[in-house]
Backbone as JSON, one array per atom type, in Angstrom:
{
  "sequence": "XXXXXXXXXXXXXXXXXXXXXXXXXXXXXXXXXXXXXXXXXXXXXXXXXXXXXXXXXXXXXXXXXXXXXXXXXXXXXXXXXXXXXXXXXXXXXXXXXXXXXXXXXXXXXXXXXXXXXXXXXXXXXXXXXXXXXXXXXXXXXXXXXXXXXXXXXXXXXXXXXXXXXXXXXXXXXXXXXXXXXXXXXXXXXXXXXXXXXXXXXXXXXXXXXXXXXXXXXXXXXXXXXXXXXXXXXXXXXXXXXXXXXXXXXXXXXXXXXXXXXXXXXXXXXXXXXXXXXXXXXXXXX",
  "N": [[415.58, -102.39, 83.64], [414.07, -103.82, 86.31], [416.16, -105.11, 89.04], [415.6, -105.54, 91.84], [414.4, -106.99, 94.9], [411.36, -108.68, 95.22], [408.94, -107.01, 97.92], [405.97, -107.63, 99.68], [404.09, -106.81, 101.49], [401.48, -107.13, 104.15], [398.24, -106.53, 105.61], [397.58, -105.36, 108.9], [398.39, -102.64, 110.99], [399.33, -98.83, 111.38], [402.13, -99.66, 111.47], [402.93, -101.2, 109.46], [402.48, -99.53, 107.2], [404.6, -97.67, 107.41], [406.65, -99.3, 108.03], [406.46, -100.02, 105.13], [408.02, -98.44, 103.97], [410.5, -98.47, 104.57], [411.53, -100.23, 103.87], [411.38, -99.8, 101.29], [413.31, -98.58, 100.58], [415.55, -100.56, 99.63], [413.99, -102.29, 98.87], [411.8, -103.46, 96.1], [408.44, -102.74, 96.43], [405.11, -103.68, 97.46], [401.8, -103.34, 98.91], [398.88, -104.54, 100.49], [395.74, -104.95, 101.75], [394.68, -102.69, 102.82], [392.3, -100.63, 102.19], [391.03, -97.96, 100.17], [390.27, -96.02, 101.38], [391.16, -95.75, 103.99], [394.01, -95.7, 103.81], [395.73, -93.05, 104.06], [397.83, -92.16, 102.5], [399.21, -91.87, 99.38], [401.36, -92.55, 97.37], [401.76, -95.57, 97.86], [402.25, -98.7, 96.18], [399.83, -100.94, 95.1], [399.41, -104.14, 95.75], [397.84, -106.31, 93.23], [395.7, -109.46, 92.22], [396.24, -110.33, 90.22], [398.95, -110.57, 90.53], [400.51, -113.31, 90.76], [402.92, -115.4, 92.51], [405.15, -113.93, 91.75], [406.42, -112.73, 94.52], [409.14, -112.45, 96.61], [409.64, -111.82, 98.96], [407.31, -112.08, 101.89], [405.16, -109.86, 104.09], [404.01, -110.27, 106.97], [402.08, -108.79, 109.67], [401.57, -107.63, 113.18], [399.76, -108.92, 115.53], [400.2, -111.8, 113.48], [397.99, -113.32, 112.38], [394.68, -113.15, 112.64], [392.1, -115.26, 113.31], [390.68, -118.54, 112.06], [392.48, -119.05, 109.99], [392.98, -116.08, 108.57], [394.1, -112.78, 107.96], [395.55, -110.5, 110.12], [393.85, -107.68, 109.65], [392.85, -104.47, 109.93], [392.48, -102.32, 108.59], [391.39, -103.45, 106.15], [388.34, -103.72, 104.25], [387.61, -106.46, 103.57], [388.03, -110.2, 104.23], [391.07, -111.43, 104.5], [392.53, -114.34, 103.5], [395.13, -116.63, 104.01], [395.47, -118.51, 102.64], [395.18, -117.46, 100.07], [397.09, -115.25, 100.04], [399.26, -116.9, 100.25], [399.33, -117.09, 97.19], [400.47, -115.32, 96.27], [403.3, -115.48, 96.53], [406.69, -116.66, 95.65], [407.9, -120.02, 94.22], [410.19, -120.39, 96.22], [409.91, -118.39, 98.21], [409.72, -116.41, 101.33], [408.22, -115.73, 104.48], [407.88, -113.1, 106.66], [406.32, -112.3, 109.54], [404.91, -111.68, 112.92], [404.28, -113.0, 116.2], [404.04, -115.66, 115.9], [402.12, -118.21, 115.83], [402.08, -122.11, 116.11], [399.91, -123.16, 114.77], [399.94, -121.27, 112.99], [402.55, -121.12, 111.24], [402.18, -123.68, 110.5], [400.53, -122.84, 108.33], [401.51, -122.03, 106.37], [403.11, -123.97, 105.46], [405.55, -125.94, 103.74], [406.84, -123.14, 103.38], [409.47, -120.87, 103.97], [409.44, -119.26, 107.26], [409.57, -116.37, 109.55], [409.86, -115.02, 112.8], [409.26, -112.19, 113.69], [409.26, -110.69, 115.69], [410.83, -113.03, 117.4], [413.02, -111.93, 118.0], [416.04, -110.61, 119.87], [416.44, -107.93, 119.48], [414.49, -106.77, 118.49], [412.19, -106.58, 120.77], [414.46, -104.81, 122.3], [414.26, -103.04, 121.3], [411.83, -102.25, 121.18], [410.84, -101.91, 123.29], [410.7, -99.03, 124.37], [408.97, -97.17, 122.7], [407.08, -98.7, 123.76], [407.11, -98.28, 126.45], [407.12, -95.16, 126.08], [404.69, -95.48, 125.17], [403.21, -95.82, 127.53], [403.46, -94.43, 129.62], [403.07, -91.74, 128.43], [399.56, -92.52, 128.21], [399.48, -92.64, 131.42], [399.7, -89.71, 131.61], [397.6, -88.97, 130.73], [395.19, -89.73, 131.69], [395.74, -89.48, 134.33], [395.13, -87.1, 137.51], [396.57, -85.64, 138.06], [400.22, -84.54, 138.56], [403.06, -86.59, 137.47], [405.25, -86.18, 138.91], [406.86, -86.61, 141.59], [404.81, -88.61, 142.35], [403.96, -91.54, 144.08], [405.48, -94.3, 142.35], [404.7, -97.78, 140.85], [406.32, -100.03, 139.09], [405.71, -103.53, 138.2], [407.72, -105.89, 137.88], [410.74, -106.63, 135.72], [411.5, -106.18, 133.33], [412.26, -105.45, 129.48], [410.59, -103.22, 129.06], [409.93, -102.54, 131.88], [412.26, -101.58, 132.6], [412.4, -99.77, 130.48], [410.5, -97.8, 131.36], [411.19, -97.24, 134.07], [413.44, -95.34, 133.84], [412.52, -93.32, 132.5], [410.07, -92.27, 134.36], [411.53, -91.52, 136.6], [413.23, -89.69, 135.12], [410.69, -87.61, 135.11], [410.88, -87.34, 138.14], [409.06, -88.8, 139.39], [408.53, -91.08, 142.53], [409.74, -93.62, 142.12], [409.22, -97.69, 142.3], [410.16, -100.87, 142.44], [408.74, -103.9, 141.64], [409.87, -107.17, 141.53], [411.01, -110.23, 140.71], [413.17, -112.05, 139.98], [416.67, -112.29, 140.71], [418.3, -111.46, 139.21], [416.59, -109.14, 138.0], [415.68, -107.83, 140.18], [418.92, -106.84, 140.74], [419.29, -105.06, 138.63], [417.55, -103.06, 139.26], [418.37, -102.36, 141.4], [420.86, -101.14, 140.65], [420.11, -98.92, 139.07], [418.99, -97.22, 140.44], [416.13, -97.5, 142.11], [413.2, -98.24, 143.93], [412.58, -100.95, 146.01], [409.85, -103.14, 146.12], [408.93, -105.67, 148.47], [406.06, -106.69, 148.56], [403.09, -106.39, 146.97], [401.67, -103.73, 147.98], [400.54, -101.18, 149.41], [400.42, -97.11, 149.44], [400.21, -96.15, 146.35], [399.69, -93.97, 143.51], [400.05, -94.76, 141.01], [400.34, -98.46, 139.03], [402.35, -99.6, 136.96], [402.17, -102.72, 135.14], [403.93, -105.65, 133.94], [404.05, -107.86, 133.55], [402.88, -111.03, 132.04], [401.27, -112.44, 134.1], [398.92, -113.7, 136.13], [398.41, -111.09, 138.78], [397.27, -109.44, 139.98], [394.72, -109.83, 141.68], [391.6, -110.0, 143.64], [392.67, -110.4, 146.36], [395.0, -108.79, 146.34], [394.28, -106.26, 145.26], [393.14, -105.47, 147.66], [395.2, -104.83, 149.18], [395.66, -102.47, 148.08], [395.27, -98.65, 147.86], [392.38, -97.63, 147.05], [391.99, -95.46, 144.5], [393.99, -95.99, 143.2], [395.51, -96.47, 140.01], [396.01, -98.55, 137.28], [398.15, -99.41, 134.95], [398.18, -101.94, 132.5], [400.42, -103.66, 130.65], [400.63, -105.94, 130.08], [401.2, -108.74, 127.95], [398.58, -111.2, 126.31], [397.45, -113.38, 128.36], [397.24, -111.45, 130.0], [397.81, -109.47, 133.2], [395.62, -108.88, 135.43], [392.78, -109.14, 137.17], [390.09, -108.62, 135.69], [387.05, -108.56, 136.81], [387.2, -108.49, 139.58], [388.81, -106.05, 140.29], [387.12, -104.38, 138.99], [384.7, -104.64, 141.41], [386.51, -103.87, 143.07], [386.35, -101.15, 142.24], [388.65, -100.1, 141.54], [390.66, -98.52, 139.4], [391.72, -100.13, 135.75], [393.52, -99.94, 132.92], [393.68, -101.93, 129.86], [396.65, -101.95, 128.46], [397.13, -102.82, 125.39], [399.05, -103.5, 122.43], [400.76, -100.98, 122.42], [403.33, -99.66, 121.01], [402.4, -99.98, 118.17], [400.16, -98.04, 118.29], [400.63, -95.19, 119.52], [403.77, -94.95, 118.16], [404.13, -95.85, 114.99], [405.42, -94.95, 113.92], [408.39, -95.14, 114.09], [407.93, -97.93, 115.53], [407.34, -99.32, 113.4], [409.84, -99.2, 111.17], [411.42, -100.17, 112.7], [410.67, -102.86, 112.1], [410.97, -103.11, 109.65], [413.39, -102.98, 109.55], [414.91, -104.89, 111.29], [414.18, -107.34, 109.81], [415.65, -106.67, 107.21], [417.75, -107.11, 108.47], [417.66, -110.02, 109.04], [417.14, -110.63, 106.19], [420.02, -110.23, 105.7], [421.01, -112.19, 106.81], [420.95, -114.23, 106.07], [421.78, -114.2, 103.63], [424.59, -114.2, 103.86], [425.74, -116.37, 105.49], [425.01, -118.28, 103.36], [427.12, -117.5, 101.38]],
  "CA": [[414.86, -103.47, 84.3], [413.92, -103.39, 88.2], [416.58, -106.21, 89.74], [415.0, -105.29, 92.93], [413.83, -108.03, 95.23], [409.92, -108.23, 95.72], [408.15, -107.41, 99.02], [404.31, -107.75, 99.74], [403.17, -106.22, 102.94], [399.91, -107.41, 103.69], [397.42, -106.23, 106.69], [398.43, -104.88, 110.0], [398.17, -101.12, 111.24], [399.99, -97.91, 110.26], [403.29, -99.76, 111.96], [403.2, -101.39, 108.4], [402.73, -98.68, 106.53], [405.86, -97.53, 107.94], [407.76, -100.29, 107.29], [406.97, -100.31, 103.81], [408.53, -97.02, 103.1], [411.82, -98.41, 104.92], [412.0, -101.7, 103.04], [411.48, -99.34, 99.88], [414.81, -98.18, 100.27], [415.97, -101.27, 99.22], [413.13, -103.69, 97.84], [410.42, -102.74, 95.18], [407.41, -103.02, 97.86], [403.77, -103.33, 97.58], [401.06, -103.38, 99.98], [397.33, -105.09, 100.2], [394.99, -105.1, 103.03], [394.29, -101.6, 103.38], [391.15, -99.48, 101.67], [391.77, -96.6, 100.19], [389.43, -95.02, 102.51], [391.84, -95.68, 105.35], [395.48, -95.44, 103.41], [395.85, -91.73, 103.61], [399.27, -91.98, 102.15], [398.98, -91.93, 97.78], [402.13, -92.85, 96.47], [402.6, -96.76, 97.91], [402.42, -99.02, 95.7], [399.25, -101.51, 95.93], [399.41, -105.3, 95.03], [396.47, -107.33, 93.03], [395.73, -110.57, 92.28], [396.79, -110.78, 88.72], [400.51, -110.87, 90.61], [400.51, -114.46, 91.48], [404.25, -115.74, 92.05], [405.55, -112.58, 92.12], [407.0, -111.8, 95.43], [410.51, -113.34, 97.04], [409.12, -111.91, 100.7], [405.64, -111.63, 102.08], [405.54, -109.36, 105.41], [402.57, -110.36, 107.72], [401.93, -107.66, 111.06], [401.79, -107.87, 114.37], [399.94, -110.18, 115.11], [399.75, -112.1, 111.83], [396.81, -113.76, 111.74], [393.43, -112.95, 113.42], [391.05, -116.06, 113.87], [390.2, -119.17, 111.62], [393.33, -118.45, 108.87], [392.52, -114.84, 107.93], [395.33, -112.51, 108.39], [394.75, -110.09, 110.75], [394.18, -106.95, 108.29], [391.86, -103.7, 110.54], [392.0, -101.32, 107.88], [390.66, -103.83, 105.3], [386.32, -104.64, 104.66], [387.43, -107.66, 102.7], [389.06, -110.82, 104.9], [392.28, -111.38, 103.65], [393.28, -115.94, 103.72], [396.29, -116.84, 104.61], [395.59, -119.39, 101.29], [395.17, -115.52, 98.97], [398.41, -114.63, 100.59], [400.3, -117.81, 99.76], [399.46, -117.16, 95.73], [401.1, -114.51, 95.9], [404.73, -116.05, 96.98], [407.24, -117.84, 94.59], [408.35, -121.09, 95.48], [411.2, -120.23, 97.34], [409.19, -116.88, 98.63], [409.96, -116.5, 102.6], [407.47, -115.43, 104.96], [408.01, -112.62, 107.73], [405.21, -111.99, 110.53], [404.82, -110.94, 114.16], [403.68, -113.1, 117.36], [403.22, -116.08, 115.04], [402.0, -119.58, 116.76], [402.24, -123.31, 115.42], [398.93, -123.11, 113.33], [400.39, -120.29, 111.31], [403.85, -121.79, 110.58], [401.7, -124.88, 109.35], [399.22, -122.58, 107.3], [402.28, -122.2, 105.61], [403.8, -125.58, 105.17], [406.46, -125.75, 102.67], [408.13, -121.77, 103.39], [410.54, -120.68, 105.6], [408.58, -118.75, 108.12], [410.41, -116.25, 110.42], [408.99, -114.4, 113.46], [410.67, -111.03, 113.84], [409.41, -111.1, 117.24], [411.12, -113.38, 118.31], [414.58, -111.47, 117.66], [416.11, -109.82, 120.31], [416.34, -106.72, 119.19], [412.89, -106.31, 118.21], [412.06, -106.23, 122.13], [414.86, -104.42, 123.32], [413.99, -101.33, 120.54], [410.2, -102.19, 121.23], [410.4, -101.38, 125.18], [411.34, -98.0, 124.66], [407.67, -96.82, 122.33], [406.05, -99.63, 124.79], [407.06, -97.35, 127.42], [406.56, -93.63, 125.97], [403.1, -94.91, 125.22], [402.32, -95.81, 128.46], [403.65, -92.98, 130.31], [401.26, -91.06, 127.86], [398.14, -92.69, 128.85], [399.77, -91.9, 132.55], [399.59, -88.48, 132.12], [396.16, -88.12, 129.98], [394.27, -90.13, 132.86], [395.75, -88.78, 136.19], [394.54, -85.73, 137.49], [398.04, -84.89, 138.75], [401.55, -84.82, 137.74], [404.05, -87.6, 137.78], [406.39, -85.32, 139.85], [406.85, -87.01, 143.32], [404.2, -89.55, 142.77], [404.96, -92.76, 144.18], [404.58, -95.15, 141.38], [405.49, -98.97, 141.2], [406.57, -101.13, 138.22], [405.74, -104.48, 138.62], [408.01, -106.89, 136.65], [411.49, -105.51, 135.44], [412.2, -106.52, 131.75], [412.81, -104.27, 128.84], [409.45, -102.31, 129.24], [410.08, -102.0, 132.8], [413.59, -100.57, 132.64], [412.76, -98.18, 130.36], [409.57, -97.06, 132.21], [411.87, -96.41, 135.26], [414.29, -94.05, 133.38], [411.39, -91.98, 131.65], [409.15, -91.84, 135.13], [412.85, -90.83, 136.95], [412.87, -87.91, 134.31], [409.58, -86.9, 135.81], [410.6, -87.11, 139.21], [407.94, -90.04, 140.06], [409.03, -92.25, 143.63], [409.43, -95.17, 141.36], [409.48, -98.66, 143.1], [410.18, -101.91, 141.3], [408.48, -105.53, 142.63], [410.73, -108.44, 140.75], [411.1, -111.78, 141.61], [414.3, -112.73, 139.73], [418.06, -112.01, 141.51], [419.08, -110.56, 138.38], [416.29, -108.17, 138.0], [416.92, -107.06, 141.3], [420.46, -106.33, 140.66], [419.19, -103.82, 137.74], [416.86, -102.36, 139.16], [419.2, -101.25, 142.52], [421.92, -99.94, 140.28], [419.16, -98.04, 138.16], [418.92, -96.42, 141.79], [414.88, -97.89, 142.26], [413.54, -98.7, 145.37], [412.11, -102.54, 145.43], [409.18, -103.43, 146.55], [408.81, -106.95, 148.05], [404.73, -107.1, 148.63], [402.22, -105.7, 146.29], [400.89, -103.41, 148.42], [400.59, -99.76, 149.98], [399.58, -96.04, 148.68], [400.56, -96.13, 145.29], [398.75, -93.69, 142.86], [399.75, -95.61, 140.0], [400.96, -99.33, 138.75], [402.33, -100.23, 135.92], [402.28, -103.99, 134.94], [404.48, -105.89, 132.64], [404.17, -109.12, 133.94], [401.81, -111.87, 131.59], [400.61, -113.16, 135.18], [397.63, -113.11, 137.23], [399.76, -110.95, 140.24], [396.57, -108.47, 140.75], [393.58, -110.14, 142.33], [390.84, -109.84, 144.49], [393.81, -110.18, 147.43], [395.92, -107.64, 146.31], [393.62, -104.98, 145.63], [392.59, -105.09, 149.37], [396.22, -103.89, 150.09], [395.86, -101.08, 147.59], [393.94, -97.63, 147.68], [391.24, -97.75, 145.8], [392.07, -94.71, 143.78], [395.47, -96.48, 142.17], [395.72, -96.51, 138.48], [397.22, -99.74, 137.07], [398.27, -99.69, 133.36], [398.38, -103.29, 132.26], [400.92, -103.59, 129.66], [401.01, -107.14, 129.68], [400.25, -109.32, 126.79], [397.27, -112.0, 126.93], [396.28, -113.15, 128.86], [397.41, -109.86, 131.27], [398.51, -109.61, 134.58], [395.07, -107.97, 136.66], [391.2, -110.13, 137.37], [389.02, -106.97, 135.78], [385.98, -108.5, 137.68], [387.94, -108.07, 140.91], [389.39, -104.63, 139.83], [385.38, -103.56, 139.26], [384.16, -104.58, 142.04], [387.09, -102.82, 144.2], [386.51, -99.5, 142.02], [390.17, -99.87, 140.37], [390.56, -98.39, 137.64], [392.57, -100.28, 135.43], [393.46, -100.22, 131.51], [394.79, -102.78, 129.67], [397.2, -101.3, 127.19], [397.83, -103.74, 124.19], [399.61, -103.04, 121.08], [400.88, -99.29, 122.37], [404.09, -99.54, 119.66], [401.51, -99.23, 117.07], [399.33, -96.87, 118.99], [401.72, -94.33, 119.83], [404.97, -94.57, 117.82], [403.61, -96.15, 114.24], [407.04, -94.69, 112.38], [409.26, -96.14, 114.94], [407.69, -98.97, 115.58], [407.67, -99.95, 111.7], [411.01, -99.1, 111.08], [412.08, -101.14, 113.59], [410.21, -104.21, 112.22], [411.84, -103.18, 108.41], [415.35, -103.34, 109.63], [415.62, -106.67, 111.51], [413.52, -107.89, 108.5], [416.64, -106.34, 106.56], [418.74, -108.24, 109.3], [417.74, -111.48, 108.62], [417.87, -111.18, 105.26], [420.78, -110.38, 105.26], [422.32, -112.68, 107.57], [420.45, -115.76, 105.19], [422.62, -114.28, 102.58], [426.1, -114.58, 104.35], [424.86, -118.06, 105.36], [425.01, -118.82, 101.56], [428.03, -117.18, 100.78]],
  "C": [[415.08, -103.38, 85.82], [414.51, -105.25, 88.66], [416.2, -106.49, 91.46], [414.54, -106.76, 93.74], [412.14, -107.55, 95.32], [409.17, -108.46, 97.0], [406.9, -107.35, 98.84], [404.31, -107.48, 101.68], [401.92, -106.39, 102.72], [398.99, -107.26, 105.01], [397.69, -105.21, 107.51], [397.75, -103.3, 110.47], [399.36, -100.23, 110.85], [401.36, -98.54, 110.59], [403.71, -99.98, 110.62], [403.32, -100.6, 107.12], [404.28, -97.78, 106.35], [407.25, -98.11, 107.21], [408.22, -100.95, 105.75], [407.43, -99.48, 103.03], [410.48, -97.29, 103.66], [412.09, -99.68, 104.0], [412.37, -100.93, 101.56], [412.4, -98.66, 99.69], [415.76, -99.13, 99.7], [415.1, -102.82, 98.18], [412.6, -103.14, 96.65], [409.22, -103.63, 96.05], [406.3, -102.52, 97.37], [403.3, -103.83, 98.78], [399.76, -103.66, 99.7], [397.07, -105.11, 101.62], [394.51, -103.96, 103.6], [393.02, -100.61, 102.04], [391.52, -98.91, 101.38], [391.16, -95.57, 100.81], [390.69, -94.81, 103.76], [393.27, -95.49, 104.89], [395.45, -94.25, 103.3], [396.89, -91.59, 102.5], [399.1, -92.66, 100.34], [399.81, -92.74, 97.19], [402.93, -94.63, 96.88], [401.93, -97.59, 96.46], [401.42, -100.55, 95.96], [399.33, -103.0, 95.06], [397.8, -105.59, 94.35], [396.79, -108.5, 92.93], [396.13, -111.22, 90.75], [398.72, -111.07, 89.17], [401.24, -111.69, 91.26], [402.39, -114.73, 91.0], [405.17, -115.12, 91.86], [406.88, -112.47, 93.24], [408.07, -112.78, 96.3], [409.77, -113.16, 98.77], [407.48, -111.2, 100.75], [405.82, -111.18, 103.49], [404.31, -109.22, 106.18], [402.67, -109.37, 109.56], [401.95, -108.71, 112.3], [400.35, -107.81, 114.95], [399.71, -110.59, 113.91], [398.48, -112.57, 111.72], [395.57, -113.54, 113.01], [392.37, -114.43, 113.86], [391.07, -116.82, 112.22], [391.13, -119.03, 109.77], [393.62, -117.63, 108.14], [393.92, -114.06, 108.72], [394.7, -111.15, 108.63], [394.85, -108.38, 110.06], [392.6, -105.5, 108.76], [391.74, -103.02, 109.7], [391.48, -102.14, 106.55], [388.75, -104.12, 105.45], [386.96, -105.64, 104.17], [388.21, -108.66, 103.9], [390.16, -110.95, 103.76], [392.61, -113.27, 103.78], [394.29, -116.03, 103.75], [396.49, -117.72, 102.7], [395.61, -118.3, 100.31], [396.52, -115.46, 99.31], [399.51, -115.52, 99.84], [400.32, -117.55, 98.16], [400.2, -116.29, 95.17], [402.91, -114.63, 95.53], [405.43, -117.08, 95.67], [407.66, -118.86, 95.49], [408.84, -120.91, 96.66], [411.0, -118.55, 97.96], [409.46, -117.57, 100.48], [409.21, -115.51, 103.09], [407.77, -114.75, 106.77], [406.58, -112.23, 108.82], [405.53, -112.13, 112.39], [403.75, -112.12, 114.9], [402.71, -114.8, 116.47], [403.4, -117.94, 116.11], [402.04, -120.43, 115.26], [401.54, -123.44, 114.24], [399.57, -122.1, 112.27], [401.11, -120.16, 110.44], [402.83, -123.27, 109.6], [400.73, -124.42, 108.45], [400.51, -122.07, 106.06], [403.54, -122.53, 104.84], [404.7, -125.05, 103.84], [407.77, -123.83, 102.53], [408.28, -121.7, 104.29], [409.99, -119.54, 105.55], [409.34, -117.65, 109.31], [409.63, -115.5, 111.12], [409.53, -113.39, 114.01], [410.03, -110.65, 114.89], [409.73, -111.35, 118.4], [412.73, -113.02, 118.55], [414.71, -110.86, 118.81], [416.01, -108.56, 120.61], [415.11, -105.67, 119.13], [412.72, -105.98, 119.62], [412.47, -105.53, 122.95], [414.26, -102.58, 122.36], [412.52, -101.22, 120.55], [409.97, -101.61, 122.53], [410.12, -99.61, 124.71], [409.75, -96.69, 123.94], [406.67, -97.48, 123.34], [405.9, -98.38, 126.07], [406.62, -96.01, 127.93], [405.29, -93.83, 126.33], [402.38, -95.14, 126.4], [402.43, -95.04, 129.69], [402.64, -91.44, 129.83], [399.99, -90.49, 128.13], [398.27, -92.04, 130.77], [398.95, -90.45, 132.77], [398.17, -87.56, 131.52], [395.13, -88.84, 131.28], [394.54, -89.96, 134.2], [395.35, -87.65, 135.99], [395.69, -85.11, 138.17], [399.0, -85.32, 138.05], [401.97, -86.1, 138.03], [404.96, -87.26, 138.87], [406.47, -85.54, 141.16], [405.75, -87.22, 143.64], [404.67, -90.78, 143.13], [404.06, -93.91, 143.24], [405.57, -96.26, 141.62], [405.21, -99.33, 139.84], [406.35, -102.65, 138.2], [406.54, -105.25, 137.57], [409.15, -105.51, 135.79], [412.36, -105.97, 133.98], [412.81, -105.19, 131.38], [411.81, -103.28, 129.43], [409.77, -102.13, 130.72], [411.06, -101.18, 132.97], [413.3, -99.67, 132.21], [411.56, -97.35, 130.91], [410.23, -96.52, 133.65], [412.74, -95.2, 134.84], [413.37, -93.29, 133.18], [410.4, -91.67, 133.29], [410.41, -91.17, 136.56], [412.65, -89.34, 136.75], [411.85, -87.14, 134.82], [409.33, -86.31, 136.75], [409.51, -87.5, 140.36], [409.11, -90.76, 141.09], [408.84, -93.48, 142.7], [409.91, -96.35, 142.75], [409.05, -99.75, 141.62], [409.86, -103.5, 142.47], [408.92, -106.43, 140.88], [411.24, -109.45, 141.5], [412.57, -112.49, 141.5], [415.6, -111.77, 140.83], [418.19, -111.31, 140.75], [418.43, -109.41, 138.18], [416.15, -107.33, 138.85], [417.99, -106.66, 141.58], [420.23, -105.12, 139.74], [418.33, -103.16, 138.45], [417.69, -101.25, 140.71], [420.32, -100.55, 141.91], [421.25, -98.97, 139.19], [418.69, -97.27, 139.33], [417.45, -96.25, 141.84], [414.87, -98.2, 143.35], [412.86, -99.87, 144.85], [410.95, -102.69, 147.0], [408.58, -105.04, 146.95], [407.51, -107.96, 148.41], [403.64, -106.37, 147.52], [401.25, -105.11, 147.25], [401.09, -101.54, 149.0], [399.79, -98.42, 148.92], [400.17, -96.08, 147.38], [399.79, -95.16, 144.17], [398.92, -94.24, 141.26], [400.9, -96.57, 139.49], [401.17, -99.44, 137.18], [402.64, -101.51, 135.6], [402.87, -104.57, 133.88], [404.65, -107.46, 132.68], [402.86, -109.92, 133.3], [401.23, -112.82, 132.64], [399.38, -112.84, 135.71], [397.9, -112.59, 138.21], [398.2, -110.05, 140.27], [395.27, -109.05, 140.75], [392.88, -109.8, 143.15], [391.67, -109.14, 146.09], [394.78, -108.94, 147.4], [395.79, -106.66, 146.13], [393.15, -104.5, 146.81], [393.72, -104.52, 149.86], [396.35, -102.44, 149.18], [394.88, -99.86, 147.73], [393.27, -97.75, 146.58], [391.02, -96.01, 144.56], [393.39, -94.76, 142.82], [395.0, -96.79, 140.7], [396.2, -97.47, 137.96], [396.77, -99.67, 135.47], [399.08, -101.17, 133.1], [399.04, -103.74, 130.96], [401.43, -105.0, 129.58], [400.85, -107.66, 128.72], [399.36, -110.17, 127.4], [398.28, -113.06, 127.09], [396.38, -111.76, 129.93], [397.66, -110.34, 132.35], [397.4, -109.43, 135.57], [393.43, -108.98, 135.9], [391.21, -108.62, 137.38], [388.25, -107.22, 136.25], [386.33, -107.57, 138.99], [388.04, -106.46, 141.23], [387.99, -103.71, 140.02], [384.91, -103.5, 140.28], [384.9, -103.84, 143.17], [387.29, -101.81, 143.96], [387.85, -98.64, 141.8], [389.63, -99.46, 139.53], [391.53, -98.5, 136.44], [392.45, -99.91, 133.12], [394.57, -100.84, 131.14], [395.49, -102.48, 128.46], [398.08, -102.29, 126.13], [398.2, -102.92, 123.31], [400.42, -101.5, 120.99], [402.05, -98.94, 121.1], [403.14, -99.03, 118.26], [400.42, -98.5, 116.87], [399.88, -95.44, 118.55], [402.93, -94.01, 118.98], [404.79, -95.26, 116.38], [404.93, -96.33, 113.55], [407.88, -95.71, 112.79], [409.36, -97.57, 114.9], [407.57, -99.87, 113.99], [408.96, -100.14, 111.14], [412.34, -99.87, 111.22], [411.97, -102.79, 112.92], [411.16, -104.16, 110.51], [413.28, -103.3, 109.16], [415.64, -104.5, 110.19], [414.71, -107.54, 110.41], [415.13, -108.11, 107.5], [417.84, -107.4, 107.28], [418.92, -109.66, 109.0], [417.64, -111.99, 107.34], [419.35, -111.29, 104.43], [422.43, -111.56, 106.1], [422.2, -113.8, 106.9], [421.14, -115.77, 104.14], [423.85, -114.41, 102.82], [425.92, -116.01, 104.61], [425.54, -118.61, 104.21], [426.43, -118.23, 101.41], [429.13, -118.26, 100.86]]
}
């Protein structure tokens, strides 16, 4: 007999696919929301609807839900409900998902709801694919190296830090514009220079800041042949009218973790998954 706990992965992109081959080291794990047109991969294991009540955890992507209670599910034709999803769950079934707001905790009233998100960890092991992939796009849309370009960071979190080590490696003039004391303290012993106007030759920005910092105004201090990769979330950091009409050319790079690094980035989301359940079970002990 399989004492196994039961997961349900349900939507998402290949990050999930991923993650349900790391959970299956320890759960018995199915998966719904994907076609079999688009699942290349044979041997997972796919839920139906005859397996109501079933499953102790339900594991919703990044983000979980798309628009109007549908869970947000690209490689499916069918929508997927958030109300389908719940039939699946036993009472005391607990509900993991990614980037999850108020409505989605109340679409499912009565379970404990967690947002592996909002974990530390998740962010500091998320910079680091955030970063590859946008060093990446860097080097597939310049027409020159990185190698003793002068590039600027704007905004010096995780994703910024590790975009200064990896554009270092390159041998890019990095410069870092940050507003806080403290991220100015990392970014001078990360031996960066600091920039404290948004402005000059730059051939390319990278943005990590969820602000409006690149406007109309601040493209007038830049050449109009600068590159700005906008790795903010929404709403972003850069006015694309603005940007058009001053013949920037920017892109706004959402979601690159599950662009770029799919395994990784899944992996990542199965183990603090694994984390918190297993810290709910010391808890109890």
């Amino acid at each position: 007999m399989n004492n196994k706990k039961k997961v349900l992965i349900v939507g998402g992109d290949l990050r999930q696919v991923y993650c349900s081959y790391r959970l299956a080291q320890s759960f018995d794990v199915y998966i719904t929301g994907f076609d079999d047109g688009h699942l290349a991969v044979s041997d997972i294991k796919k839920a139906d609807a005859s397996m109501k009540r079933e499953f102790d955890y339900v594991v919703l992507p990044v983000p979980a839900i798309k628009d109007r209670g549908y869970i947000n599910a690209p490689f499916s034709e069918k929508e997927i409900s958030v109300e389908y999803v719940k039939e699946f769950l036993k009472p005391s079934g607990i509900v993991f998902g990614g980037k999850l707001n108020e409505s989605t905790k109340e679409f499912f009233g009565g379970y404990k709801v967690y947002d592996y998100t909002q974990r530390e960890e998740f962010n500091i092991l998320n910079a680091i694919p955030s970063a590859e992939g946008a060093v990446q796009i860097a080097l597939e849309e310049l027409p020159v190296t990185l190698n003793g370009e002068k590039i600027l960071i704007t905004g010096y979190g995780r994703i910024g830090r590790s975009l200064a080590v990896i554009l270092k490696g390159f041998g890019a003039d990095v410069y870092v514009s940050a507003r806080s004391a403290a991220s100015q303290a990392w970014a001078k012993l990360a031996g960066v220079k600091m920039c404290k106007e948004i402005s000059g030759d730059y051939r390319l920005i990278f943005n990590t800041v969820p602000e409006m910092l690149f406007t109309d105004k601040v493209f007038r201090r830049l050449n109009s042949d600068v590159t700005i990769i906008d790795l903010a979330s929404k709403p972003g950091g850069v006015d694309f009218d603005a940007a058009s009409q001053a013949g920037i050319k920017v892109i706004w790079a959402l979601g690159l973790p599950g662009k770029t690094a799919p395994v990784t980035s899944g992996e990542i989301i199965a183990d603090i998954i694994c984390t918190i359940i297993n810290e709910r079970s010391a808890a109890y002990e």
